[in-house]
C-alpha positions in Angstrom: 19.3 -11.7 -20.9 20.7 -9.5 -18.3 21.4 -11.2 -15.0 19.6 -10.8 -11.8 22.6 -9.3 -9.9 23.2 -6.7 -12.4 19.9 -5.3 -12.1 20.0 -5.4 -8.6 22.8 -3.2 -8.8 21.6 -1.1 -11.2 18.8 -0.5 -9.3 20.8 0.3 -6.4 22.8 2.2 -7.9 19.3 4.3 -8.6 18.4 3.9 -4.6 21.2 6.0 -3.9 22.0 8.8 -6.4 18.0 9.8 -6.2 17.4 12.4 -3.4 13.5 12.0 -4.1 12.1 8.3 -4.0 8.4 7.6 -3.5 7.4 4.2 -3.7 4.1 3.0 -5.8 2.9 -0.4 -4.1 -0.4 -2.8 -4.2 -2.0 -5.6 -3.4 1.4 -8.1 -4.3 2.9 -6.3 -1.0 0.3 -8.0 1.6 -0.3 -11.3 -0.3 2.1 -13.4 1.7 0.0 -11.8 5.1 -2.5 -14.0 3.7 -4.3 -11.2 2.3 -5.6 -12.0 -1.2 -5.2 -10.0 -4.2 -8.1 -9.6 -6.6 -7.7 -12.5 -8.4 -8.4 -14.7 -5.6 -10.9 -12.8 -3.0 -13.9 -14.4 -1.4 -16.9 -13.0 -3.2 -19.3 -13.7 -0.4 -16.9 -12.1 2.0 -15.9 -9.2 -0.1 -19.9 -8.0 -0.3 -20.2 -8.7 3.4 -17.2 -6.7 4.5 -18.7 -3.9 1.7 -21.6 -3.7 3.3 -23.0 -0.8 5.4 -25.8 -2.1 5.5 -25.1 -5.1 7.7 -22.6 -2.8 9.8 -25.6 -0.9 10.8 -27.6 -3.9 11.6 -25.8 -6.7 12.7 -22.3 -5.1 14.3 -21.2 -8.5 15.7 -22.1 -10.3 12.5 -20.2 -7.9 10.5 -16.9 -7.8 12.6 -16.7 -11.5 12.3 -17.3 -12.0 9.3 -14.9 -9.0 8.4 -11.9 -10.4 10.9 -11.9 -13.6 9.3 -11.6 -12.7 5.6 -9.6 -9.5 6.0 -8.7 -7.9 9.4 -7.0 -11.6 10.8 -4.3 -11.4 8.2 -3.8 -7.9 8.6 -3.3 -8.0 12.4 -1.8 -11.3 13.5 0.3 -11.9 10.1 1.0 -8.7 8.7 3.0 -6.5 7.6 5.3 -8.2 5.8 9.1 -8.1 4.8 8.5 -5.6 1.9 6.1 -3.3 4.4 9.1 -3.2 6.3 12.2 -2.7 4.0 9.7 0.2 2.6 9.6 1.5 6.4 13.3 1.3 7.2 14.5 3.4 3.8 11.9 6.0 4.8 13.2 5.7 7.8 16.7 6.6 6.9 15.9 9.3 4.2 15.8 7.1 1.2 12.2 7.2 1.0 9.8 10.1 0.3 6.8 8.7 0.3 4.5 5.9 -0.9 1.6 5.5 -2.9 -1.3 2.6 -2.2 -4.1 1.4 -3.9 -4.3 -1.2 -0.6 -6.7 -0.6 2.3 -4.7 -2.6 4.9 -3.0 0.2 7.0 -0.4 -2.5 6.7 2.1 0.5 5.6 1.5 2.6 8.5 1.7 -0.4 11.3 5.4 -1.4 9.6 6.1 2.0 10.4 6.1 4.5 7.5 4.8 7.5 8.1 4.5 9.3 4.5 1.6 7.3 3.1 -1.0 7.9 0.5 -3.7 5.7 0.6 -5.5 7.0 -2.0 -8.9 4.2 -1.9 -8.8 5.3 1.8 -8.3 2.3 4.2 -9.4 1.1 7.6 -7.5 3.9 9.1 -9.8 5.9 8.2 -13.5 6.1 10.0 -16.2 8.4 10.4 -18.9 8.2 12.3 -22.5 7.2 11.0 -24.2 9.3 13.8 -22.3 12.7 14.2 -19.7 12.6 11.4 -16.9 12.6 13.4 -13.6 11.5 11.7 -11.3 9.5 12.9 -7.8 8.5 11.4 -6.2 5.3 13.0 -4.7 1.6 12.0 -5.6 -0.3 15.0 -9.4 0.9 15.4 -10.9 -2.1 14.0 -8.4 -4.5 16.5 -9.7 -4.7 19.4 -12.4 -7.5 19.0 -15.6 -5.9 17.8 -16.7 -2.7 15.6 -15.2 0.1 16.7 -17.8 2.9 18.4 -17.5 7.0 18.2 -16.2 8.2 21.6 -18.3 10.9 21.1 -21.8 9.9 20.6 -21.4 6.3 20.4 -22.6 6.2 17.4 -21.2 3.4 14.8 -17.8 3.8 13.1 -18.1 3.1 8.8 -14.2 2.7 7.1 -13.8 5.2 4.0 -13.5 1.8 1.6 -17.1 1.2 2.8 -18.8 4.4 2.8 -17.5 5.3 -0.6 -17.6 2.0 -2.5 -13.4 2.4 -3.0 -13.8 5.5 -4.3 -10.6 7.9 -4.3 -9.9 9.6 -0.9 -9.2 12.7 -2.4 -6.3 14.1 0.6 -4.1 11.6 -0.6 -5.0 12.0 -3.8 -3.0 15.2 -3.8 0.0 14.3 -1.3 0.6 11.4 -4.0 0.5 13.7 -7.1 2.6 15.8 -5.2 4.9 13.8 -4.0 5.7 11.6 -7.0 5.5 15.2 -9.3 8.8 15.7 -7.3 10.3 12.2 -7.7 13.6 11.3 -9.4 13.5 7.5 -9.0 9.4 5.9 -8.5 9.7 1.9 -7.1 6.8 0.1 -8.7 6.1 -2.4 -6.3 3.3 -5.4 -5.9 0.8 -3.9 -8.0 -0.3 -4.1 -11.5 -0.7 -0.9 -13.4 -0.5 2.5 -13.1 -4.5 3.1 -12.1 -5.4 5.0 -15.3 -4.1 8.7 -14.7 -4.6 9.1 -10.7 -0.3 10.0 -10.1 1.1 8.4 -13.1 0.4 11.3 -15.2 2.0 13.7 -12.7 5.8 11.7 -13.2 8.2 13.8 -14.2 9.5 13.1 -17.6 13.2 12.9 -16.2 12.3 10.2 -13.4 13.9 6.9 -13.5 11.4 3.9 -13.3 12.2 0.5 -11.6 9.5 -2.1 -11.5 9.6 -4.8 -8.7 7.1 -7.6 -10.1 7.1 -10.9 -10.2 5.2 -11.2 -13.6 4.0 -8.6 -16.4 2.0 -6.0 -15.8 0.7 -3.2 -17.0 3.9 -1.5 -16.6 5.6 -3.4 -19.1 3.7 -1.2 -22.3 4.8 1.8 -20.6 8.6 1.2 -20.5 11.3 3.4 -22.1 14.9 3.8 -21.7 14.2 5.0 -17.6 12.1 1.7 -16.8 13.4 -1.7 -16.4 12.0 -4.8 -14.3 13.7 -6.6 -11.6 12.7 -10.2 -12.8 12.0 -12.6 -9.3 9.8 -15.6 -8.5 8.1 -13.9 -6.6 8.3 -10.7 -3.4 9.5 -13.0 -1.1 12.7 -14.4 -3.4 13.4 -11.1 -3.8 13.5 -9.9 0.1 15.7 -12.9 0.2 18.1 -11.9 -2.2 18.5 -8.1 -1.1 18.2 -8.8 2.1 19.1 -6.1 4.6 22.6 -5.0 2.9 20.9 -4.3 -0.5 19.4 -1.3 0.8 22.7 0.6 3.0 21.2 2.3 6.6 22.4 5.2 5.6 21.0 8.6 6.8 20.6 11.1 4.0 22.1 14.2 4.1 
């Protein structure tokens, strides 16, 4: 069995000969915010915070009910360690880009600034009078549901208006981003979400997956895809720590 040290230093190793690194993350990433994954979301809350209907109605009711099973977490606990390692490597030109399947903005308030959300997020609202579009993290953090400066019409999250559907801008930025990749980080998340950017990876690209347990991943490996093996994110933010990934501006 290879040892844990080795493949962190094979995968850094990867880190730093690719020139082109996007990052695939999802719903692993935010868990210790206290934001749940699938397997353990509120069903009750889940249809509330769906629910356009009761946005339209009942704003109040709706905010509350939405702050305390999603928006709490993603304001007063998050982002987490792993939203901001992601950050920092972008920040020092060691990170292209990174694809999410998560609708937390939790990427964007750690800092990163190349990010496809490609189910659309809370950072993104239109308005349910004049259409008006507006594109920002901390709109739903200011106590109550956010209202159109223009009209003053009601503001409705892309996750909500389309059902999760796929927001189609970052649809492209992600296929185009990890079409030019040399080295993808498969982070937090559990398969490749059918052929939305896994199809476009270049057959040369190296693969490293960052999971905790199996995945979907794991029928998909060849000689370019190997698995860090950790208890869990957090064990392994411990063990690579700050020095695992050098500050080191690329060229």
């Amino acid at each position: 069995m290879i040892h844990m040290d080795d493949q962190l230093k094979t995968l850094q190793s990867w880190i730093n000969e690719s020139s082109y690194t996007v990052a695939v993350t999802g719903a692993g990433v935010s868990v210790t915010a206290g934001i749940p994954d699938m397997q353990h979301m509120n069903i009750v809350s889940t249809l509330q915070m769906m629910s356009e209907t009761i946005l339209k109605a009942a704003p109040g009711r709706y905010y509350k009910g939405v702050y305390k099973g999603f928006l709490k977490a993603v304001y007063e606990n998050g982002p987490t360690e792993t939203h901001r390692k992601l950050a920092q490597l972008e920040s020092v030109g060691k990170l292209q880009g990174i694809i999410t399947t998560n609708i937390d903005c939790l990427h964007s308030i750690a800092g990163s600034e190349n990010v496809a959300e490609i189910q659309g997020s809370f950072a993104k609202n239109t308005c349910l009078s004049c259409g008006k579009q507006y594109d920002d993290p901390y709109l739903w953090s200011h106590g109550n549901c956010p209202k159109c400066p223009e009209c003053g019409g009601s503001l409705s999250v892309y996750p909500v208006r389309h059902r999760v559907g796929l927001y189609q801008p970052d649809v492209i930025r992600a296929r185009e981003w990890i079409s030019r990749a040399e080295l993808v980080l498969v982070i937090g998340t559990n398969g490749p979400y059918g052929g939305v950017y896994y199809d476009y990876i270049r057959p040369s690209a190296r693969i490293a997956q960052i999971n905790p347990r199996s995945t979907a991943f794991d029928t998909l490996m060849t000689w370019r895809v190997f698995r860090v093996l950790c208890f869990s994110m957090a064990a392994f933010q411990d063990r690579v720590h700050i020095s695992f990934f050098p500050l080191v501006a690329s060229s």
